[in-house]
C-alpha positions as CSV (number, residue, x, y, z in Angstrom):
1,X,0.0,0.0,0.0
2,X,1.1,3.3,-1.1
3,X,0.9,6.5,0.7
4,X,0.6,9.6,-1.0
5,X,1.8,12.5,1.2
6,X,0.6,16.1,0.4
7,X,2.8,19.2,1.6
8,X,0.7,21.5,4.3
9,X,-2.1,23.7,2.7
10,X,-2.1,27.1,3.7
11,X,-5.2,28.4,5.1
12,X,-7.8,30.6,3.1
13,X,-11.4,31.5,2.8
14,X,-14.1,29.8,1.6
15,X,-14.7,29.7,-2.3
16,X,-11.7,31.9,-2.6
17,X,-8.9,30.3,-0.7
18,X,-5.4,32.3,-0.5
19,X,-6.4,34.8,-3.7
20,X,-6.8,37.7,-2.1
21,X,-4.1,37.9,0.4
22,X,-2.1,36.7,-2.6
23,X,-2.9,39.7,-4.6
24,X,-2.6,42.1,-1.8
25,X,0.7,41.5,-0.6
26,X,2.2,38.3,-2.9
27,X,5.8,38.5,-1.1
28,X,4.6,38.9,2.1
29,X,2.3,35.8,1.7
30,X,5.0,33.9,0.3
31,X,7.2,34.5,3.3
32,X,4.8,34.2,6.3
33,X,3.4,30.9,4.4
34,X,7.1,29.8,4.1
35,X,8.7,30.3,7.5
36,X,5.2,28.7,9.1
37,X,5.2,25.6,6.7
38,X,9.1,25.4,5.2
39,X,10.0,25.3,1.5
40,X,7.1,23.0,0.3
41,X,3.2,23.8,0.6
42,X,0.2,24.4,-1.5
43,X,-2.5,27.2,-1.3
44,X,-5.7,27.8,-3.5
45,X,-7.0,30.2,-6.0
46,X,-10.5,29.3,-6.1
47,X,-10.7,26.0,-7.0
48,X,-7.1,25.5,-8.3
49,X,-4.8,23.9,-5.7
50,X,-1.2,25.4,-6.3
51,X,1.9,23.9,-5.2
52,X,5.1,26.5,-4.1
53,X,8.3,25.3,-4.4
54,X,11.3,27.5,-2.3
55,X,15.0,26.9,-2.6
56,X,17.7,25.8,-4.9
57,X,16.8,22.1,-4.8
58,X,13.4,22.2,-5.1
59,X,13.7,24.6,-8.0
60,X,16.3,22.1,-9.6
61,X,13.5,19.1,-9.6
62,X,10.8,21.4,-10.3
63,X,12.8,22.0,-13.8
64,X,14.3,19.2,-14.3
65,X,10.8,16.9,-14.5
66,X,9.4,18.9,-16.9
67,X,7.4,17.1,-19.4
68,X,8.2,13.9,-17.5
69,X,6.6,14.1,-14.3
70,X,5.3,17.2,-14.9
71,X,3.0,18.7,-17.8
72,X,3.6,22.3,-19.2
73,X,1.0,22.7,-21.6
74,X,-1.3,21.3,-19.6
75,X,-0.6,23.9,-16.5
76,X,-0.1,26.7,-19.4
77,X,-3.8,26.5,-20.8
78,X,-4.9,29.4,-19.3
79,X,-2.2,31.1,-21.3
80,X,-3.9,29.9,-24.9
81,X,-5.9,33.8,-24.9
82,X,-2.6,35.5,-24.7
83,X,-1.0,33.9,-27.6
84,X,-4.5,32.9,-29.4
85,X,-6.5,30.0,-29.9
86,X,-3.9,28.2,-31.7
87,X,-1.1,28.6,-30.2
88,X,2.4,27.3,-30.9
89,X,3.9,24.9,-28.4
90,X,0.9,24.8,-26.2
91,X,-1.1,22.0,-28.4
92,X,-3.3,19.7,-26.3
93,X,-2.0,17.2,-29.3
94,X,1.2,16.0,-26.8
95,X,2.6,14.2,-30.4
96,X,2.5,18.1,-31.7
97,X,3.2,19.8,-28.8
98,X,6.0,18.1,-28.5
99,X,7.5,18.5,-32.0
100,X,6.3,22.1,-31.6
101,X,8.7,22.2,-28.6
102,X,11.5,21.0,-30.5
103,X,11.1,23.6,-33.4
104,X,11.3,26.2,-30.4
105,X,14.7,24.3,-29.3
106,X,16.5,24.8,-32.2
107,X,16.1,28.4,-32.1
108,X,18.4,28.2,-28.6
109,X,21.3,26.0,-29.7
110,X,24.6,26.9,-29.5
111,X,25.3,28.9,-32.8
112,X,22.0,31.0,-32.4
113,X,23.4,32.4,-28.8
114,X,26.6,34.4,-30.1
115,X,24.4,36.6,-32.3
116,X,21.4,37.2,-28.9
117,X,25.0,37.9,-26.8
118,X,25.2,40.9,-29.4
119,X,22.2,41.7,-29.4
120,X,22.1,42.3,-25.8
121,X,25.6,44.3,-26.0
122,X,24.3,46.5,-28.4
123,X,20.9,47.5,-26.6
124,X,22.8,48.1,-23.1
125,X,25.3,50.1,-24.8
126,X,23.1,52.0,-26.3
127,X,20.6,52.3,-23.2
128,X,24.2,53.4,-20.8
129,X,25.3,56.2,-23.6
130,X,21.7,57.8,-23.2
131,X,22.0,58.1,-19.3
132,X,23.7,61.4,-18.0
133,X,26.3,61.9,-15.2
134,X,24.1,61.7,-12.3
135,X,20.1,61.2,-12.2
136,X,17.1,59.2,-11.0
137,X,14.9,56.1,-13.0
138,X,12.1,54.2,-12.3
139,X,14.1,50.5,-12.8
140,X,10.8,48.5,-13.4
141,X,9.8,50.8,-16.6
142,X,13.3,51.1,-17.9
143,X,14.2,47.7,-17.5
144,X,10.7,46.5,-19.1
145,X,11.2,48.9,-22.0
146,X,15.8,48.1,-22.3
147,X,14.4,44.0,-22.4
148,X,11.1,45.2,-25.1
149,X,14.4,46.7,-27.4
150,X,16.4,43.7,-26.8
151,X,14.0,41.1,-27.9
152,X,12.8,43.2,-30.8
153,X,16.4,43.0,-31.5
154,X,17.1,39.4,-30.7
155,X,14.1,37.6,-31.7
156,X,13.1,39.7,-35.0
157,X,15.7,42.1,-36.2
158,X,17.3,45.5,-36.0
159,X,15.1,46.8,-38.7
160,X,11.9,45.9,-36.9
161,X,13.3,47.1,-33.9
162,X,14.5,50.8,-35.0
163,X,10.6,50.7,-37.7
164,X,8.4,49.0,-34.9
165,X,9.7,48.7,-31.6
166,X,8.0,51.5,-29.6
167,X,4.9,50.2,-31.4
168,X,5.2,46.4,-30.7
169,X,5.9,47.7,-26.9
170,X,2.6,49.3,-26.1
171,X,0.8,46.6,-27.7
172,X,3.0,43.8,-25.8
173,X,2.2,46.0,-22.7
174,X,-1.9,45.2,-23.1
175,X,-1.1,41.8,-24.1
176,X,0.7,40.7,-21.0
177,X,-2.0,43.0,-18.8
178,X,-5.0,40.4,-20.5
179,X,-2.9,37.3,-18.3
180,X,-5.2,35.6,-16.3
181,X,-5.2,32.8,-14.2
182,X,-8.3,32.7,-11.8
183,X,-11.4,34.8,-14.0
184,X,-12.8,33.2,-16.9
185,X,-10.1,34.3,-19.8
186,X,-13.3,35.1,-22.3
187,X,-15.6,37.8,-20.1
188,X,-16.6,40.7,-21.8
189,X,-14.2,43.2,-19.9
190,X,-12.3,46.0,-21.1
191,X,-8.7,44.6,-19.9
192,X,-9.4,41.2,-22.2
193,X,-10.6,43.3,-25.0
194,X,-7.4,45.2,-25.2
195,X,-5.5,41.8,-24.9
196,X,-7.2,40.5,-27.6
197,X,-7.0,43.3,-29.9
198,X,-3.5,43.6,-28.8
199,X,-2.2,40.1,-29.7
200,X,-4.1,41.2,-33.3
201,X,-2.5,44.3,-34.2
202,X,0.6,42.4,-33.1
203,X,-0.1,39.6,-35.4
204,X,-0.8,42.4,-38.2
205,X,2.4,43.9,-37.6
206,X,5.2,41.1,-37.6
207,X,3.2,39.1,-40.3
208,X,3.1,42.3,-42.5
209,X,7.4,42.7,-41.5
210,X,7.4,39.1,-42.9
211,X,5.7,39.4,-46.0
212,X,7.8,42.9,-46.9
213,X,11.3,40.8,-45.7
214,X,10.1,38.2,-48.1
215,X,9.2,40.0,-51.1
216,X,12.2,42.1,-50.8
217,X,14.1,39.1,-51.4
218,X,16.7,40.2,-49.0
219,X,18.7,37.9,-47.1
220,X,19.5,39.2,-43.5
221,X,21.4,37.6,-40.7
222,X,18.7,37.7,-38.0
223,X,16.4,35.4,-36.0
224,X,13.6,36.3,-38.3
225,X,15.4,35.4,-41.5
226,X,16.3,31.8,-39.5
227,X,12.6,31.6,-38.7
228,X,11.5,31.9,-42.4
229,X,14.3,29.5,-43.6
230,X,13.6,27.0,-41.0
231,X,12.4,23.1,-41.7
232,X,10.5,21.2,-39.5
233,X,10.8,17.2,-39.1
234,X,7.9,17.3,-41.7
235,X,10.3,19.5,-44.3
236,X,7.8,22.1,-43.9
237,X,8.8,26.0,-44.0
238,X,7.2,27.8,-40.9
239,X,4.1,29.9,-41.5
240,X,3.3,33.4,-41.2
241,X,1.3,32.3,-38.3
242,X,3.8,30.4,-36.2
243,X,6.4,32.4,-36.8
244,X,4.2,35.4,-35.0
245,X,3.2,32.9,-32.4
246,X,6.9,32.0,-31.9
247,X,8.0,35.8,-31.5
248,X,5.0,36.8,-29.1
249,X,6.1,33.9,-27.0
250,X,9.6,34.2,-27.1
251,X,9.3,38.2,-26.4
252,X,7.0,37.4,-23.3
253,X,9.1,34.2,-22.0
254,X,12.3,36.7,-21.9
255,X,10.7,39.5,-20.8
256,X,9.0,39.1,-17.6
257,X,11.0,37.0,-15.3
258,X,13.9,38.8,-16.3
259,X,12.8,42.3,-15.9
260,X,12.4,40.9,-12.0
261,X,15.4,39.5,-11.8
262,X,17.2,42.8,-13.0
263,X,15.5,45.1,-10.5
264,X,16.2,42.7,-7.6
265,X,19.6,42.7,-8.8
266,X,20.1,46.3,-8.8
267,X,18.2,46.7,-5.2
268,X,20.3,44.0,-3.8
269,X,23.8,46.2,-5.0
270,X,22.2,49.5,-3.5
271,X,21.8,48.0,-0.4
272,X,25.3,46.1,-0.4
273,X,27.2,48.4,-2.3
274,X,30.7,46.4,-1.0
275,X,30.0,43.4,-3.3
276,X,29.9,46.1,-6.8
277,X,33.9,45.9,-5.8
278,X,33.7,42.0,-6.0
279,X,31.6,41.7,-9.4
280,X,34.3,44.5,-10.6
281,X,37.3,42.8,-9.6
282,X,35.9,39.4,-11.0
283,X,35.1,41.6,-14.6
284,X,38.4,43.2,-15.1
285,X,40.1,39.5,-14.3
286,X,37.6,37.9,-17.0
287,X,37.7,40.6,-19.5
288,X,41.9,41.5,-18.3
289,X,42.8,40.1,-22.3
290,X,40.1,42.1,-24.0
291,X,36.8,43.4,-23.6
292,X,34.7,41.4,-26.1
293,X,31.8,39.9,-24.2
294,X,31.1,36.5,-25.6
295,X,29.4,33.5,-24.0
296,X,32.3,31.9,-22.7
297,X,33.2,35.1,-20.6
298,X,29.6,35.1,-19.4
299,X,29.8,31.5,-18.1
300,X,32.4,32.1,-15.8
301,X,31.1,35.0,-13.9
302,X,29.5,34.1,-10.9
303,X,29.2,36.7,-8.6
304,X,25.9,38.0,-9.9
């Protein structure tokens, strides 16, 4: 006889469970729920049961079971209305979705990451020139709008960037306010119906970019050029479609976590302003030779 063993439940109210203290403080929750129960326990959004996971080993399984233990696109539904009804990677076909998740693979291999390394030079270079001497920014909004650049950059191309890049922001900005995960994704509100029109005009734009790159018949060392000249298993060019759906989600997979990450960074150093000495002295040893920033380099830093 087996014995399944659940990690502790956090309390909450009826029908509702832990949403609103959630949404009114989510850090605060998280830490009061995690020094009362320890790294592992669920809570409840209405009727969903959600499991937390805290700390550098439970993050590691958490990852590393993906699509064995655990299911992605089945936790991910609720994301279908941000990237439309047919959405790329997220097929309830598991035979599909998982060649789906393979063409999104080869877009990361080795060879594609020296030319997003540039990319990300470029847009941080050119972000640091436009700052002055001394002066004050809101790190959230700059960091959201530096990562918009880079993955316009990155994912598409210079040319849409400098043509469509403020543009594709705003939109992106309504599209990622439409994410839902306890409402109904289709009421009639306001906030879904600028999602929705959102991930259209968005679809408008980098569909019409592909059609004008195409009929140009210029050949451009970008991630949108590899998109178009891609293969699937099937020998199959991408369409117009998947390629947008493959941008949208690549844009909104780099974008959030890392605009987070970036700001806690930056808070952390402000408020240890010894260890900006450590991640210097680690630079100018790495970069001592020369000051090209490749992957290599970035491997071995490891103090931030």
């Amino acid at each position: 006889m087996s014995i399944q063993l659940l990690p502790p439940a956090v309390p909450g109210v009826p029908l509702f469970g832990n949403l609103f203290s959630f949404q009114k403080n989510a850090v605060d929750f998280l830490a009061k729920s995690y020094e009362k129960n320890g790294p592992i326990f669920s809570m409840k959004f209405g009727p969903k049961h959600i499991a937390v996971l805290i700390g550098k080993e439970n993050n590691q399984f958490f990852f590393n079971m993906t699509d064995k233990m655990l299911s992605i696109r089945e936790v991910y539904q609720w994301m279908i209305p941000v990237f439309g009804g047919d959405d790329y990677t997220m097929s309830a076909c598991r035979e599909k979705y998982l060649e789906q998740r393979k063409t999104t693979l080869a877009f990361f291999t080795t060879t594609r990451m020296p030319y997003y390394v540039a990319s990300m030079e470029k847009e941080v270079g050119l972000w640091i020139e436009s700052l002055g001497v001394r002066g004050e920014f809101d790190m959230c909004q700059t960091f959201a709008n530096l990562l918009m650049r880079i993955a316009a950059r990155a994912f598409v191309g210079s040319d849409f960037r400098d043509q469509m890049g403020e543009e594709f922001r705003k939109q992106y900005e309504y599209l990622a306010a439409g994410v839902e995960y306890f409402l109904p994704t289709n009421l009639p509100i306001p906030r879904f119906w600028r999602r929705d029109a959102a991930r259209k005009k968005m679809n408008e734009m980098v569909s019409r970019f592909i059609d004008k790159r195409r009929n140009s018949g210029i050949v451009q060392e970008d991630t949108l050029q590899f998109m178009m000249e891609f293969k699937e298993e099937n020998g199959c060019h991408l369409s117009n479609e998947a390629i947008v759906g493959l941008v949208i989600k690549l844009v909104f997979a780099g974008h959030e976590t890392t605009q987070s990450q970036l700001t806690w960074a930056l808070i952390q150093l402000l408020q240890n302003p010894f260890y900006i000495d450590v991640i210097r002295q680690e630079q100018a040893q790495v970069f001592a030779a020369d000051s090209q920033i490749t992957e290599d380099k970035l491997k071995v830093l490891s103090k931030l």
